[in-house]
C-alpha positions, -999 to +999 in steps of 0.1 A: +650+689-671+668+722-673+640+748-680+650+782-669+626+795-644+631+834-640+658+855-639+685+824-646+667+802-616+675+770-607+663+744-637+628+724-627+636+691-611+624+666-582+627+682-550+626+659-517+607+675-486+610+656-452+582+670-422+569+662-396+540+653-374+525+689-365+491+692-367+466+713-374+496+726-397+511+696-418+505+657-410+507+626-434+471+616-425+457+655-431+442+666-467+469+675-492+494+671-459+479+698-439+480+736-452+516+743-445+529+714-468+496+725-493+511+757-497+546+748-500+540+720-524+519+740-547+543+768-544+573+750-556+548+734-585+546+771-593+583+773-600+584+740-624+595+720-600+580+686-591+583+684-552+575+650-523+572+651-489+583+625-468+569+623-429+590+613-400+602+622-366+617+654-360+648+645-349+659+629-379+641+652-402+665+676-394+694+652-391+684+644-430+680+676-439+715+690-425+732+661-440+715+663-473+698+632-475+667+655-485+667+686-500+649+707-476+625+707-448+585+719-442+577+741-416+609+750-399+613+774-369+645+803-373+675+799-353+710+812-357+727+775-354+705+767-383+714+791-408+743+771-408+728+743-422+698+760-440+688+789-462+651+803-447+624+814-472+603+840-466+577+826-433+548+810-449+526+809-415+535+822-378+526+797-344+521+812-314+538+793-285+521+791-253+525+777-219+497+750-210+488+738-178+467+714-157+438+730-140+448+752-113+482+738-110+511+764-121+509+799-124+480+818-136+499+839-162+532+842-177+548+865-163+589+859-177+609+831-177+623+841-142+585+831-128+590+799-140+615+781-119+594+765-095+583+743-120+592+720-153+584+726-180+579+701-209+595+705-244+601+688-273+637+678-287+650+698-312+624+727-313+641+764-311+631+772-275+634+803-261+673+808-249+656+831-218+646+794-208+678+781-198+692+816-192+671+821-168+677+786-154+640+768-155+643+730-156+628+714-187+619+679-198+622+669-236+601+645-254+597+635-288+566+652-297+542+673-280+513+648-275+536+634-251+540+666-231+504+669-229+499+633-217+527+640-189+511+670-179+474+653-177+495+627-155+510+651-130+550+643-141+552+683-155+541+715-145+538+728-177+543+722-216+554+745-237+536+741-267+517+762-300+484+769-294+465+758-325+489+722-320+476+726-280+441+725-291+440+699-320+457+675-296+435+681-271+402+674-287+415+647-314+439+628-291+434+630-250+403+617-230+385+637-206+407+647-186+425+664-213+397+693-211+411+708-181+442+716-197+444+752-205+471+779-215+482+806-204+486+843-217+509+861-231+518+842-259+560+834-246+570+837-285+552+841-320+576+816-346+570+817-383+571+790-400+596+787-433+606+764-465+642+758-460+667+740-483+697+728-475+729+742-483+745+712-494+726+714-523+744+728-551+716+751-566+692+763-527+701+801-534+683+798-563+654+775-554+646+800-523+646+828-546+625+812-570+602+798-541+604+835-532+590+852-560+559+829-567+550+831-529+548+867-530+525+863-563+504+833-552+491+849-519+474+876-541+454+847-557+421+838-552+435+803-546+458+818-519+427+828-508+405+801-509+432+783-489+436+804-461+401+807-456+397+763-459+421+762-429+413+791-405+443+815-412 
């Protein structure tokens, strides 16, 4: 190890990755991980480095990754509390965060968080919700991951699940019965999140991986394989 990369970067080496379940964005049974990891992966092999993912829950994901037992995490939301932990690449894909319902049951639109607190509303531990939500007072209901909040809601025990809309409709056709089909979402979007590459800052050297990471992003997505990529997945 120790080849210079570009402008002094950190030297190649083995970087360890921890994601999670997320489809249609990155899951251990998808091709190549899903697209998100695809690109990451390929991106850091860009820089010299030789990068692994490892898939597990959330929760501890993020435990791992703010403790240093990996170097970095796929597919992370921004917060402020993070940044504590994490340095952010540049966003790699944006999700667009919806509210889903059951039917007729809930409101027909969203119309701000203050509409919302008739109900509950499903969410997943450890996501970056919306601060309006608890500003505002709504009640919410974590789970683990958002298959379960779509279950609960086809079961009657939310009002609505607050959830990305790509994830919404994967897990609706690959993963509920029937009676999954009369789920729906509702418009506006409540948020747009991109999704980032962050490392941790317990390791001695992120700064320069993220710049490095950086640099070939903003050359590979003028590639044809960028391309070819984006177009394989429906970005």
């Amino acid at each position: 190890m120790g080849v210079a990369l570009w402008h002094g970067a950190a030297s190649a080496r083995d970087i360890a990755l921890a994601a999670t379940e997320y489809p249609p964005y990155y899951g251990e049974s998808m091709v190549q991980g899903g697209p998100v990891v695809e690109l990451t992966l390929q991106v850091l092999r860009e820089a010299g480095h030789t990068p692994s993912v490892r898939f597990m829950p959330w929760v501890r994901a993020l435990q791992w990754g703010e403790g240093g037992q990996v170097d970095g995490l796929i597919g992370v939301w921004h917060s402020s509390a993070r940044e504590a932990a994490f340095l952010y690449s540049q966003p790699l894909v944006d999700n667009r965060i919806v509210l889903c319902r059951l039917g007729d049951h809930g409101p027909a639109r969203f119309n701000g968080f203050d509409s919302l607190r008739p109900y509950t509303v499903g969410v997943v531990s450890g996501y970056a919700d919306p601060p309006e939500l608890a500003q505002a007072g709504v009640h919410t209901e974590p789970v683990v991951e958002d298959l379960q909040n779509l279950r609960k809601l086809v079961a009657g025990r939310i009002d609505l699940a607050l959830i990305d809309s790509r994830v919404a409709k994967h897990l609706i056709e690959h993963d509920l019965d029937a009676r999954g089909q009369a789920i729906n979402c509702l418009e506006p979007a409540v948020q747009r999140h991109p999704q980032y590459l962050v490392i941790s800052r317990r390791v001695p050297d992120a700064p320069l991986i993220i710049a490095a990471f950086n640099e070939k992003l903003r050359v590979w997505r003028r590639t044809k394989e960028y391309r070819e990529l984006a177009q394989r997945w429906g970005w």
